[in-house]
N, C-alpha and C positions, 0 to 999 in steps of 0.2 A: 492492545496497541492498534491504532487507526490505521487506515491503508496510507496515507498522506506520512506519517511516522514511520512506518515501514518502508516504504521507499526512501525517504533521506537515509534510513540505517542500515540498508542496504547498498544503496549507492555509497556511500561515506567508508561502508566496509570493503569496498572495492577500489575506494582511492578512486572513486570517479568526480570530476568538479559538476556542481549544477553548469559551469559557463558550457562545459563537454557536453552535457546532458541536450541544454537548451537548444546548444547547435545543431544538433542531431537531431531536432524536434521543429527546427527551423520558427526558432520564438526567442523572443525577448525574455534571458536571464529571469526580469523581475520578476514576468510572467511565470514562469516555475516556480521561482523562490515561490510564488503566491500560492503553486499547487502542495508545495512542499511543506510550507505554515498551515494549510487547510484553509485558507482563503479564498480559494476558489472548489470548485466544484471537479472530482474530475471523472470523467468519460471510462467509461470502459473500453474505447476505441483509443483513448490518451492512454490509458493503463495499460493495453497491451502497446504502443508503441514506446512508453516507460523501460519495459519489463523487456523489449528488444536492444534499446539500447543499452542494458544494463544485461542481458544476455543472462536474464533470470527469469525461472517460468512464473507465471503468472499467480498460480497458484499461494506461491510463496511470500504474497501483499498481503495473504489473510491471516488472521490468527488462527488456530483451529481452535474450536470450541467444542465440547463434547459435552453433552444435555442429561443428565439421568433424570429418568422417574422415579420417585417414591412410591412404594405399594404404600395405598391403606392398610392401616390396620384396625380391621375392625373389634370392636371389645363386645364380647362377648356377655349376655347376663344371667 
């Protein structure tokens, strides 16, 4: 899940409205809706002001991924 999808499902799961959000952000509604569709781009300085007023750490916009290596295996002859 993208960070843009992650904050709507976060916000949405808190019964917070984008108009609440927006205000708090001191921007125009639309303008979020656009951060919230992935229409725009957003700041890591938005994302931590996001993640303020939704009074969730920051952390928690990403997904975690966790990577493994494969050994080779080499074949023997």
């Amino acid at each position: 899940m993208k960070v843009h999808e992650m904050i709507r499902k976060i916000r949405k799961s808190k019964g917070i409205t984008q108009i609440h959000v927006a205000e708090k952000l001191d921007m125009p509604v639309q303008t979020y809706n656009s951060y919230e569709l992935g229409r725009r781009r957003i700041t890591v300085e938005l994302l931590r002001e996001i993640a303020s007023v939704l009074n969730e750490p920051i952390e928690n916009f990403f997904e975690e991924k966790i990577y493994e290596t494969k050994k080779l295996k080499t074949n023997s002859a």
